[in-house]
C-alpha positions in Angstrom: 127.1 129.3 82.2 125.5 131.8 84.5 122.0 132.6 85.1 120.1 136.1 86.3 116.9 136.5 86.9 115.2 139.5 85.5 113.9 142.0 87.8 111.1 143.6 86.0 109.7 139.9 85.2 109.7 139.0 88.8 107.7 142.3 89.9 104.9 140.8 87.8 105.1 137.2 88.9 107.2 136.0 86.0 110.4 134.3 86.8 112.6 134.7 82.9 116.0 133.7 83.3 118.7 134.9 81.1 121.8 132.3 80.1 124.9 133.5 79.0 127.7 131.2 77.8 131.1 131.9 79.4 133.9 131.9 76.3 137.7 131.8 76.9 140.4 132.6 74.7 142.1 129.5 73.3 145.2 128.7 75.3 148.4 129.6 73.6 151.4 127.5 72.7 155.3 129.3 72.3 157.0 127.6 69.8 160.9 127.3 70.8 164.1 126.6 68.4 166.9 125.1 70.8 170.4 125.7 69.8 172.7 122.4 69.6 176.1 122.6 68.4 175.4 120.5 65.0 172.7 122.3 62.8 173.9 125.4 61.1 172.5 128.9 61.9 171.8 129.2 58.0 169.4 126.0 58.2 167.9 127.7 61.0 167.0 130.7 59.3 165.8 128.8 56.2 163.2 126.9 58.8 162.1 130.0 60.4 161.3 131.1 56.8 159.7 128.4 55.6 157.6 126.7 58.3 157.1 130.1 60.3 156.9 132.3 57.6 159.1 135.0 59.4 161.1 137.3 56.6 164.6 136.5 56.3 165.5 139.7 58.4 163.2 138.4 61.6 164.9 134.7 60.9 168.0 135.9 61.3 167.1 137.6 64.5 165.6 134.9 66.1 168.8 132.4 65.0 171.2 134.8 66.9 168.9 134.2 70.1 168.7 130.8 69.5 172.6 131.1 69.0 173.8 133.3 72.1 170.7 132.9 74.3 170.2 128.9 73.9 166.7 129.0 72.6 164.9 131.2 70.5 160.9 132.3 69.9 159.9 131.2 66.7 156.0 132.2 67.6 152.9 132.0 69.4 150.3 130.1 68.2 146.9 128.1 69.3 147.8 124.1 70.4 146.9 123.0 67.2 148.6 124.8 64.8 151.9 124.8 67.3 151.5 121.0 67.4 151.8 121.3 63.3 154.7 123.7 63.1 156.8 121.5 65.5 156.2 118.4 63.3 156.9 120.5 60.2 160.0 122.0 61.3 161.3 118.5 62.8 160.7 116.2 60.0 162.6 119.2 57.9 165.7 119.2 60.3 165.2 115.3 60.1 165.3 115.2 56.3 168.0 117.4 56.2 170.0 115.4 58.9 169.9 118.3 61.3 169.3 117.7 64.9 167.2 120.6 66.0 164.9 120.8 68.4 161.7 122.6 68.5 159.5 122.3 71.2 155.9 123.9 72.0 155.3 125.1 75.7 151.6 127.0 77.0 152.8 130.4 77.5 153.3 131.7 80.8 150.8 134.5 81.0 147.9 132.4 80.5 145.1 134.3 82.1 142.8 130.4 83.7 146.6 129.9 85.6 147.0 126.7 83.3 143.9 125.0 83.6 142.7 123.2 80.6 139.1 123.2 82.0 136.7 125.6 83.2 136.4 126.2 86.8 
């Protein structure tokens, strides 16, 4: 929170002080698909569908990265709701007896240089 005083006020004695809250955006989380040699590309696409809600023609996109490149961006998204789509896309791979892995990391170009608290 900073404080300034208010010039006109203090020309006529007063002292007024004016508080402003400091507000940062919410830290972002990507949300990674890793590629492992067992789940098949067309389960990948049907989880980038249903839990990311990315149309079939971004899905398969993102499961040739995940494919050629290793790992694939499934999104950006606030902690929270990252948190949620890694649980929902790994208890699907899990009921369906896949082994992908999905994984949340804070993105890079986060402008506090990764702190999680002010200052």
């Amino acid at each position: 929170m900073t404080e300034r005083r208010s010039h006109d006020a203090q020309q006529n004695g007063e002292v007024l002080l004016e508080r402003r809250i400091a507000t940062r955006r919410p830290r972002m989380y990507r949300v990674l698909l890793h590629n492992d040699d067992y789940t098949t590309m067309e389960f990948v696409v049907a989880v980038l569908v249903s839990c990311f809600q990315r149309s079939r023609t971004d899905a398969v996109r993102i499961m040739l990265e995940v494919h050629h490149l290793g790992v694939g961006l499934a999104g950006v998204f606030s902690r929270e709701v990252a948190e949620t789509k890694v649980a929902e896309a790994t208890a699907a791979a899990q009921n369906a007896g896949m082994p992908l892995l999905v994984t949340a990391e804070p993105e890079e170009d986060d402008p506090d240089g990764g702190k999680d608290e002010p200052g």
